[in-house]
N, C-alpha and C positions, 0 to 999 in steps of 0.2 A: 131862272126861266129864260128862254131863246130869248132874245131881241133882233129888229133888224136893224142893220147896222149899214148898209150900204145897197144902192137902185139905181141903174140906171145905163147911161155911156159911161165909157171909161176914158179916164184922162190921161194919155198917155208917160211915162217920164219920158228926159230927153234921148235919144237914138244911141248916143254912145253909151251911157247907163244901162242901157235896157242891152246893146251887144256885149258889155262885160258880162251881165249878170245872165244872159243867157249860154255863155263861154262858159264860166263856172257850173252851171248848172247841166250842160254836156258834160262834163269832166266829171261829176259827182254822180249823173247815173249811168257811166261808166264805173265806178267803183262802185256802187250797188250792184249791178248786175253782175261782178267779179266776184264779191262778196254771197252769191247767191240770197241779198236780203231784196229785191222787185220782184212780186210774183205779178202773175195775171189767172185769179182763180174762178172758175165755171160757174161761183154759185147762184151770179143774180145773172148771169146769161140769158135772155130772152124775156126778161121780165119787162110789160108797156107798163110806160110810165102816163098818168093822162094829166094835164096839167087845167088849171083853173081857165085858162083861155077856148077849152076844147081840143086840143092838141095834141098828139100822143108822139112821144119817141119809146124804140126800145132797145134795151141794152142790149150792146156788140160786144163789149168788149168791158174788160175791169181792172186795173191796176193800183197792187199796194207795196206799201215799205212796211218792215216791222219797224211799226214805230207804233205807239198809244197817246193820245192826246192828251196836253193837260190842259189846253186853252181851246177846247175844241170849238171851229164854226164850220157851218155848213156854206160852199161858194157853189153859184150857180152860176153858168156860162153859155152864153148864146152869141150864133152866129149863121151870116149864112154867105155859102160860097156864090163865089160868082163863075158865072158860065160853064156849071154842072148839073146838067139833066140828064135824067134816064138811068142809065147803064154806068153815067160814069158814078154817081152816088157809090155803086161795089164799088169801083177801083180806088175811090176817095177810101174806103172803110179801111181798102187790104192796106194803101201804103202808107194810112194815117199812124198804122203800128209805130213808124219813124219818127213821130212826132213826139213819142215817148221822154224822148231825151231832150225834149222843150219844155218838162214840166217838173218829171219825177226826181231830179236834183236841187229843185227848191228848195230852200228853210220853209220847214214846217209842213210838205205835202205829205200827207198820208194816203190817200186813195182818193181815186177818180171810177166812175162810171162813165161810159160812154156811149150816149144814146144816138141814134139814127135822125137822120132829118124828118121833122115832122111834116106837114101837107101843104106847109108856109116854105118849104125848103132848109127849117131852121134846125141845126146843130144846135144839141146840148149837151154839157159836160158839168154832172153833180160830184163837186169831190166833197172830200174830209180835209180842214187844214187844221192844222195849229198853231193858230193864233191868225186871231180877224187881222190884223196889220200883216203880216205877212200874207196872207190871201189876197189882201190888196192893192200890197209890194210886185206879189206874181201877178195879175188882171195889167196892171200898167208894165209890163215889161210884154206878157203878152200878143197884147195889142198890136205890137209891130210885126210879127209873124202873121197874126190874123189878119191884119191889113192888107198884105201880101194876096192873100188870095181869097178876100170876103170882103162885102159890102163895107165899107165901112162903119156906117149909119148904124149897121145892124148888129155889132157889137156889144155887148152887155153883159152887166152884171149883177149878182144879187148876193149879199156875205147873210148869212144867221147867226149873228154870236150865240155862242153856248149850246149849239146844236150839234149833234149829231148825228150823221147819216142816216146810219140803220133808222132810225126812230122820223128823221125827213121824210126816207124811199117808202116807210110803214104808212106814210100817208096821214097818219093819228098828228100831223102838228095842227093846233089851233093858232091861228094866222088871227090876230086881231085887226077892228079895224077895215074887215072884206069888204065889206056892204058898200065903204067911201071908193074902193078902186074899182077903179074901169078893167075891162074886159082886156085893153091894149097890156093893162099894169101888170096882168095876172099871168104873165109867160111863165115863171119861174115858181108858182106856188103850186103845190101837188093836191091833186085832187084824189085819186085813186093807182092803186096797181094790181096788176098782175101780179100771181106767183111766177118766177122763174123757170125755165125747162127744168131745172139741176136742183131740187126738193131732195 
């Protein structure tokens, strides 16, 4: 059965650790994308995602590795930029493509979703990892990129062990324990979605 397993800010590791391990991790989705094993496929393109807070993001973008999980967790990621309104929100989506090579050479990343800023201006990113430790090996390495150009406050995370996506994005998780969390708590637990443009 899912558990949750991690809420909250993220504590960053120290600055040199976090520029190795994201040097490695350019370097390896470079070899996937050589390898033709990174796709980025149409199916959940457009699909709103509405979150327990009220809040809706909807997916832009989607990227996987063939990989299958055998430790699968579900990682939720929030954030929000600073001094982008309006117009530049597009220009954030198109050159965010580049960001690719900040994640997808991680141990254990399987796929990402990429949702749009909700009405709070917050960015979220629903991946597939394998393995809850390593999902929050990558959150604490992240951090310093995100820093860079987001609130820092506004930073966060949420791991599911034993979960997987598809059956998250499906909406059908039973989340124990709702009724104690606040409204604040609830960024990252789904309430409902859309079907996709790409059925």
């Amino acid at each position: 059965m899912p558990t949750d397993r991690s809420e909250g800010t993220v504590t960053p590791e120290h600055w040199t650790s976090a520029i190795v391990h994201l040097a490695r991790c350019v370097a390896r989705t470079g070899s996937l994308i050589a390898t033709c094993r990174l796709h980025q496929p149409h199916r959940n393109l457009g699909r709103q995602m509405t979150f327990a807070d009220g809040t809706i993001g909807t997916v832009y973008r989607e990227t996987i590795v063939n990989a299958v999980p055998v430790d699968p967790a579900v990682l939720v990621v929030a954030f929000r930029l600073r001094g982008v309104r309006g117009w530049g929100h597009a220009v954030f989506r198109a050159e965010s493509l580049l960001n690719t090579a900040l994640f997808a050479g991680f141990p254990g990343f399987v796929s990402k979703l990429w949702l749009t800023a909700d009405d709070q201006g917050r960015y979220r990113g629903v991946y597939q990892w394998d393995g809850t430790g390593l999902a929050e090996d990558y959150v604490r390495t992240l951090w310093w990129p995100l820093a860079v150009v987001s609130h820092r406050d506004s930073i966060r995370f949420h791991v599911l062990t034993g979960q997987r996506r598809d059956v998250f994005v499906s909406g059908s998780v039973n989340h124990e324990a709702d009724v104690d969390r606040s409204v604040e708590e609830s960024w990252w637990r789904l309430r409902r979605t859309t079907p996709p443009l790409h059925t």
